[in-house]
ChimeraX commands (.cxc) that place a marker at each C-alpha (Angstrom):
marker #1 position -8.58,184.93,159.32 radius 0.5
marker #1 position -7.99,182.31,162.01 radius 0.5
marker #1 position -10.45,182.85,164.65 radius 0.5
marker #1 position -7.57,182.65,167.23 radius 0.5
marker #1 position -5.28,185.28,165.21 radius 0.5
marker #1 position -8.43,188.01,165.90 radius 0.5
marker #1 position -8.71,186.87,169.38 radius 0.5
marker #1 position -4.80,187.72,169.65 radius 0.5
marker #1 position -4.82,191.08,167.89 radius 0.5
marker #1 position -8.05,192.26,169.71 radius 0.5
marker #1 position -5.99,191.54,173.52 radius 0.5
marker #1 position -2.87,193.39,171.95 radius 0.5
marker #1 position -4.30,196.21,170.88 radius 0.5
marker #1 position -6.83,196.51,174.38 radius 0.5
marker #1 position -3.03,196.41,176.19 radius 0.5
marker #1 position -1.73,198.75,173.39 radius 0.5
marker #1 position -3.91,200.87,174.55 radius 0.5
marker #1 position -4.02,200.43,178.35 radius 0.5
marker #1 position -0.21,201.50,177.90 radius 0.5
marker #1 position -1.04,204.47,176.21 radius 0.5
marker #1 position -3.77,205.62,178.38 radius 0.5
marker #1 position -1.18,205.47,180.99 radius 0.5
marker #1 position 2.10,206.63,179.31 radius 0.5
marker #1 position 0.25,209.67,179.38 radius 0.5
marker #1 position 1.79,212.63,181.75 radius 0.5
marker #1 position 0.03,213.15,185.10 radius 0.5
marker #1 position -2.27,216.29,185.93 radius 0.5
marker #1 position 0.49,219.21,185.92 radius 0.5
marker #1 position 2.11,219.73,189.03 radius 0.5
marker #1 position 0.61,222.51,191.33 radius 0.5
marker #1 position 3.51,225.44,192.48 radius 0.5
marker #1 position 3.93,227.94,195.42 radius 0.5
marker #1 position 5.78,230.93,194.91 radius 0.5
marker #1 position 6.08,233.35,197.60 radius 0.5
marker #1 position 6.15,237.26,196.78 radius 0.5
marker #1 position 6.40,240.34,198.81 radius 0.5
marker #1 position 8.18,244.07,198.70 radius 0.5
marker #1 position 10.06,246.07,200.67 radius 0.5
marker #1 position 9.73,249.88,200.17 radius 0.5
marker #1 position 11.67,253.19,201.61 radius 0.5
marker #1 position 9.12,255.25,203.78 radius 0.5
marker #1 position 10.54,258.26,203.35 radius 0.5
marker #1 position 8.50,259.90,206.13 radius 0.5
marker #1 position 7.87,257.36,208.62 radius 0.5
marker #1 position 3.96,256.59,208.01 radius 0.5
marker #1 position 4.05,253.22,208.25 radius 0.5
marker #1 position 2.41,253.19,204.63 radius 0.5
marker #1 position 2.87,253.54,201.11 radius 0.5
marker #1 position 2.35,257.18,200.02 radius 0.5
marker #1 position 3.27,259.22,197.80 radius 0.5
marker #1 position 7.16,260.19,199.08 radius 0.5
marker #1 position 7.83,256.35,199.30 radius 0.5
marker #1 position 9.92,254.20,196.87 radius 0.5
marker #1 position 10.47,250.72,196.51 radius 0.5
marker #1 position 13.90,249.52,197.46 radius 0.5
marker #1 position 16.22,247.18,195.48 radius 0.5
marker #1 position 18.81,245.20,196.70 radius 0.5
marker #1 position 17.26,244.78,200.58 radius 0.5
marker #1 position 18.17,241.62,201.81 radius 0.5
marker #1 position 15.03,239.42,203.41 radius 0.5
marker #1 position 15.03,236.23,205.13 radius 0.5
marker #1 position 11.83,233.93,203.69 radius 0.5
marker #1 position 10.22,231.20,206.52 radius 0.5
marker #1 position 7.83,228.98,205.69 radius 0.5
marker #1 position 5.64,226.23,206.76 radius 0.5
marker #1 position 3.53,223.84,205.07 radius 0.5
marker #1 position 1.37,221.15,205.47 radius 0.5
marker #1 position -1.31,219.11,203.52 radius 0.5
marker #1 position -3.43,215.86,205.15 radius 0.5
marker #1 position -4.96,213.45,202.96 radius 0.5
marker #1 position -6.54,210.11,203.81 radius 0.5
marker #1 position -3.39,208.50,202.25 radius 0.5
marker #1 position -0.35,210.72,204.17 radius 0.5
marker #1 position 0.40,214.12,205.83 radius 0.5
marker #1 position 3.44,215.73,204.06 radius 0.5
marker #1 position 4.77,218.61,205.94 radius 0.5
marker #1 position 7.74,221.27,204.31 radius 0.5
marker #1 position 10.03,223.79,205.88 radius 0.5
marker #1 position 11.86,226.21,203.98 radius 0.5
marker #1 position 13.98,229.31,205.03 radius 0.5
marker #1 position 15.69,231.41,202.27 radius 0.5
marker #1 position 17.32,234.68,202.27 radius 0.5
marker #1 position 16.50,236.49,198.94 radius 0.5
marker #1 position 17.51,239.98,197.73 radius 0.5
marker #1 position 14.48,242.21,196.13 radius 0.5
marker #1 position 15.24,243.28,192.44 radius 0.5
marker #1 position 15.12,246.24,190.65 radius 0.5
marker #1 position 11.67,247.18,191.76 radius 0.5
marker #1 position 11.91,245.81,195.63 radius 0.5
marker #1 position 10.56,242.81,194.99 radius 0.5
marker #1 position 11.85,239.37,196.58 radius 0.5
marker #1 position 10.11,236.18,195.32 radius 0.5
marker #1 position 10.78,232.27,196.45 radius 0.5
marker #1 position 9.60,229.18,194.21 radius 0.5
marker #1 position 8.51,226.48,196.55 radius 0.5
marker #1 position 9.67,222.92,195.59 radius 0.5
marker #1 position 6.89,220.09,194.20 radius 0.5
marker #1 position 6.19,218.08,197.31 radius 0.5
marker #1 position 4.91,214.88,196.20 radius 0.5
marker #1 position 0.75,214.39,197.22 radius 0.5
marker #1 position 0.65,218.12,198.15 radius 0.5
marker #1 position -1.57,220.57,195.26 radius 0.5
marker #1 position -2.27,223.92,196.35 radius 0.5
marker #1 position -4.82,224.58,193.55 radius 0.5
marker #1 position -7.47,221.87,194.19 radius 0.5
marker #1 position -7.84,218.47,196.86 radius 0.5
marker #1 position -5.38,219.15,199.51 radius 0.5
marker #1 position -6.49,221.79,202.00 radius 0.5
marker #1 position -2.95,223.59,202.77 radius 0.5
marker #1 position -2.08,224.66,206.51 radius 0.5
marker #1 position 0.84,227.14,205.91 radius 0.5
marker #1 position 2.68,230.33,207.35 radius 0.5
marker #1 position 5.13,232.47,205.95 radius 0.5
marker #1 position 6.65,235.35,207.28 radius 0.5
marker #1 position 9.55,237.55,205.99 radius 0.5
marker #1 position 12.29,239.79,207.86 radius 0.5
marker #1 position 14.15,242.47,206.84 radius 0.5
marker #1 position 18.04,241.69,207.31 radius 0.5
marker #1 position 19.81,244.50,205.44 radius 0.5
marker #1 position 19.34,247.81,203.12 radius 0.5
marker #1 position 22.28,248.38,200.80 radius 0.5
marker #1 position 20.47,251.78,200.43 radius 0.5
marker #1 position 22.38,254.26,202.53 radius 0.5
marker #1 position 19.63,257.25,202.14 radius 0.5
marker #1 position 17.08,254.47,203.55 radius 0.5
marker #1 position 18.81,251.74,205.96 radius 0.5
marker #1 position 16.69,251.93,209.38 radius 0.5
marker #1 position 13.86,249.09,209.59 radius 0.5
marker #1 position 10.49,250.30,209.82 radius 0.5
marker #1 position 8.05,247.62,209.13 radius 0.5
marker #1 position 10.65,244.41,210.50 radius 0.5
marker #1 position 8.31,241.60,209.50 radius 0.5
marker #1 position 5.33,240.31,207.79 radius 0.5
marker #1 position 3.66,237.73,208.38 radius 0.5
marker #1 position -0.43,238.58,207.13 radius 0.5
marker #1 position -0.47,236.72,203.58 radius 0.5
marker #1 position -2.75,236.93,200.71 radius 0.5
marker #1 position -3.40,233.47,198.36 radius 0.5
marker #1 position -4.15,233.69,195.07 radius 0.5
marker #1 position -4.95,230.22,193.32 radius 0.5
marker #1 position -4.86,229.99,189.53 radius 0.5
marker #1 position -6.70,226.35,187.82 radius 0.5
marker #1 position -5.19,227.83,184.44 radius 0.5
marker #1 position -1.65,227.69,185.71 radius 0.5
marker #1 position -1.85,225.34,188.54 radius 0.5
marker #1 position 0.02,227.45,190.63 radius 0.5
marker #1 position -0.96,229.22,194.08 radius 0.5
marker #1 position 0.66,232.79,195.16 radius 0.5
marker #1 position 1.07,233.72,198.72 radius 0.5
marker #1 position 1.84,236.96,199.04 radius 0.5
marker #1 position 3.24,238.81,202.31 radius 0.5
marker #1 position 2.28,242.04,203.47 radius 0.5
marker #1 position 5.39,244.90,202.44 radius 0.5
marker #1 position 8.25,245.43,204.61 radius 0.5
marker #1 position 10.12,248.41,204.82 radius 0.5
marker #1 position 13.10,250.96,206.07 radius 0.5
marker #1 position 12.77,254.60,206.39 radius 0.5
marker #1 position 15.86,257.02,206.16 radius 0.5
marker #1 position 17.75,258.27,209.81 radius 0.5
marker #1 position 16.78,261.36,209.31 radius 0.5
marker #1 position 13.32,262.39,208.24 radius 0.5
marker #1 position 13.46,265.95,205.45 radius 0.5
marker #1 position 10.76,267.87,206.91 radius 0.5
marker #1 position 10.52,270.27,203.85 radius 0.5
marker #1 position 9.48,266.56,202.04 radius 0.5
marker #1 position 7.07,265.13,205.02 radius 0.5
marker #1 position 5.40,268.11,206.64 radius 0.5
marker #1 position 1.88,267.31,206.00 radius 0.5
marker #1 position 3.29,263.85,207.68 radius 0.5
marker #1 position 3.36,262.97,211.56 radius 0.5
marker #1 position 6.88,263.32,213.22 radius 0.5
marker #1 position 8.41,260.27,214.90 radius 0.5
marker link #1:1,2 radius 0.2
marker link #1:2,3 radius 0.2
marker link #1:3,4 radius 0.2
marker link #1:4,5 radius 0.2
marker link #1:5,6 radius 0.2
marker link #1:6,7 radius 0.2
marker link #1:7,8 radius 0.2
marker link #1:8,9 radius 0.2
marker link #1:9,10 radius 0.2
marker link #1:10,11 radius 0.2
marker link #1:11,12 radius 0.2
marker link #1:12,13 radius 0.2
marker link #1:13,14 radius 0.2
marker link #1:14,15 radius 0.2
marker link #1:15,16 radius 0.2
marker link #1:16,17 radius 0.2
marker link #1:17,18 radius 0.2
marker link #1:18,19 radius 0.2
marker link #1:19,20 radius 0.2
marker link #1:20,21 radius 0.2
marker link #1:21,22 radius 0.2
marker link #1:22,23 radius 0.2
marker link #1:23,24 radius 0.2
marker link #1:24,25 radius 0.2
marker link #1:25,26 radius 0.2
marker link #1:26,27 radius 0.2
marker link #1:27,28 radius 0.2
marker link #1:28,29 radius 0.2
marker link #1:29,30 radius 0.2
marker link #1:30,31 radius 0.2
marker link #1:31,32 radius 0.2
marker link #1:32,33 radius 0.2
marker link #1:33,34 radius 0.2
marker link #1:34,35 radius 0.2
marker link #1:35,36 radius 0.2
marker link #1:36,37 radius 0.2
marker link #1:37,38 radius 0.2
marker link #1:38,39 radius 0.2
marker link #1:39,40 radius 0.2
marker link #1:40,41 radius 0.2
marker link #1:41,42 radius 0.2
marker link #1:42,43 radius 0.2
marker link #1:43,44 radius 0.2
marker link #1:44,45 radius 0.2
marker link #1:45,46 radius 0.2
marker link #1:46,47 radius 0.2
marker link #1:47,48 radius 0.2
marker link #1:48,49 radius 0.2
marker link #1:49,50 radius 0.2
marker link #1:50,51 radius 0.2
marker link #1:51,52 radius 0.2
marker link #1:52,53 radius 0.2
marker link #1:53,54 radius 0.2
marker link #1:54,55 radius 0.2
marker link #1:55,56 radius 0.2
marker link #1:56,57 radius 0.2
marker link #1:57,58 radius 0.2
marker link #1:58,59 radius 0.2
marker link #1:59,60 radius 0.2
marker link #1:60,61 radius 0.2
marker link #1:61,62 radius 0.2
marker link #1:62,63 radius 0.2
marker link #1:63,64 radius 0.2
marker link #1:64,65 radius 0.2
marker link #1:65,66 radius 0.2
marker link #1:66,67 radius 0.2
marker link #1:67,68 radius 0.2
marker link #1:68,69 radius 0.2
marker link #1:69,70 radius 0.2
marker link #1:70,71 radius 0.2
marker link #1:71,72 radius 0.2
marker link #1:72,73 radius 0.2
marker link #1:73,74 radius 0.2
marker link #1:74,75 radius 0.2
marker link #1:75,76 radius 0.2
marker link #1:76,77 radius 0.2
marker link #1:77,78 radius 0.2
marker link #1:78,79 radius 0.2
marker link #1:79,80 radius 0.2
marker link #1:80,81 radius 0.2
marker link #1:81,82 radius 0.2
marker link #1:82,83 radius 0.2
marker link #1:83,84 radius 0.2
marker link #1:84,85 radius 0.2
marker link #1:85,86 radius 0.2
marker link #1:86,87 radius 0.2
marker link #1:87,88 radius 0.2
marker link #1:88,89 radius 0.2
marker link #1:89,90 radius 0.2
marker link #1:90,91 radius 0.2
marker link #1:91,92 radius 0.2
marker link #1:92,93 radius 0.2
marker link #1:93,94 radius 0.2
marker link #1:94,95 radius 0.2
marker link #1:95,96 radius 0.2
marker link #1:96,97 radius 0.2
marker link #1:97,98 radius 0.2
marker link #1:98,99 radius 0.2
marker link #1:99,100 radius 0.2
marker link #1:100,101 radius 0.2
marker link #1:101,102 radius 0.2
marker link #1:102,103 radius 0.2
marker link #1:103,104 radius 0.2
marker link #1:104,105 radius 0.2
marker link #1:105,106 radius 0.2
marker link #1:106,107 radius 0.2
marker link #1:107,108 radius 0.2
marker link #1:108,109 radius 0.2
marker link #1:109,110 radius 0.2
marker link #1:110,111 radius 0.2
marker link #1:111,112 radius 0.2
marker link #1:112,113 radius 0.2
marker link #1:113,114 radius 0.2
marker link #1:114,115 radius 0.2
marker link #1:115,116 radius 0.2
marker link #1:116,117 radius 0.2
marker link #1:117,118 radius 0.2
marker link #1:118,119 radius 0.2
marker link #1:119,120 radius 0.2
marker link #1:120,121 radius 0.2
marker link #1:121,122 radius 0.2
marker link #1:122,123 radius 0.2
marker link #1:123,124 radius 0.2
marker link #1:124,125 radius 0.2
marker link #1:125,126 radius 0.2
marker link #1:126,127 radius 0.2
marker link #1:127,128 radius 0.2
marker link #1:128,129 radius 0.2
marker link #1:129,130 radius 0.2
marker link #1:130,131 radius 0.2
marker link #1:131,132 radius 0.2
marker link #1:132,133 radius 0.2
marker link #1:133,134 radius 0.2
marker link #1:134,135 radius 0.2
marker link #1:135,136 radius 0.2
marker link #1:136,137 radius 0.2
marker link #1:137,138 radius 0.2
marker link #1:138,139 radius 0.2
marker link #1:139,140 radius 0.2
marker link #1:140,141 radius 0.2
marker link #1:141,142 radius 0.2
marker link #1:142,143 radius 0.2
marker link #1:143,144 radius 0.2
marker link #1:144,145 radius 0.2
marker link #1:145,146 radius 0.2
marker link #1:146,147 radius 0.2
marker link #1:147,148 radius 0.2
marker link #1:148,149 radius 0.2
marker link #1:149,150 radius 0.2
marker link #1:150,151 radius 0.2
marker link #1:151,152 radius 0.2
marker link #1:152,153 radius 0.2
marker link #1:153,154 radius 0.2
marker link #1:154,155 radius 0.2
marker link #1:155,156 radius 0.2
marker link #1:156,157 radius 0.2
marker link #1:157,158 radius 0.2
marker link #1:158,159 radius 0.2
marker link #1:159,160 radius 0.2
marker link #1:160,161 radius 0.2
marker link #1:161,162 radius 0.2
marker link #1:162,163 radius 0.2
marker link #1:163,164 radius 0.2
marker link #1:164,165 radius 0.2
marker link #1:165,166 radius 0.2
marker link #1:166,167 radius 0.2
marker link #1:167,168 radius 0.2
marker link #1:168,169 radius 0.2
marker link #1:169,170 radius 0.2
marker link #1:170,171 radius 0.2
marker link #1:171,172 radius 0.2
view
């Protein structure tokens, strides 16, 4: 084979694969999802215990802040959300990719979240206790590339407290 032919093939398949060494998808994207609960204290502790529930269908309003420095840019995020908690009085928001910005490894994050309570649809339990949080927990998962702040629980406690149901329990 011509000597020139070889030299040709050898260059087309080095760029054949430079291509596919960078067709090839980016590390995954890192995601933020931010959790919490909001719970019924049925007598006014200020706590979970064993009289409390959790409370579907609150209403909470989500704020957060982030923002990640690296030698190349500083990205910075806002996001307020109201969310409703689900059948076990949980609300949950799913952060947007923000390009440069991964939670899991690199980037240090600066961020703040805080929830507020803005409604009970639960007549029984409808007067705030615990208004807002703002004390978070993060969890970082490699595996799944994805970073979990969660808040500390809200809650609402009913107008009148059943003292047959609370008496080992402080009044208010």
């Amino acid at each position: 084979m011509d000597p020139i032919i070889r030299l040709l093939l050898l260059l087309a398949s080095s760029f054949m694969h430079l291509f596919s060494a960078t067709a090839q998808p980016p590390n995954p994207i890192s995601r933020i999802t931010v959790v919490g609960v909001v719970f019924c204290d049925s007598c006014s502790s200020n706590t979970l215990s064993r009289h409390s529930y959790f409370l579907p269908g609150a209403e909470v309003n989500i704020e957060c802040k982030f923002k990640a420095q690296s030698p190349k840019t500083t990205e910075q995020m806002s996001v307020s959300v109201n969310r409703t908690t689900d059948k076990y009085g949980v609300y949950k928001l799913e952060i947007p990719h923000v390009d440069g910005v991964d939670c899991v490894e690199g980037l240090a994050i600066e961020s703040l979240c805080q929830a507020s309570l803005l409604g009970s649809k639960s007549k029984a339990c409808d007067v705030p206790g615990l208004k807002t949080s703002t004390n978070q927990i993060t969890v970082k998962s490699k595996q799944d590339n994805l970073c979990i702040y969660s808040l500390n629980a809200l809650s609402y406690r009913p107008s009148k407290r059943n003292a047959t149901l609370c008496r080992n329990h402080k009044q208010w």
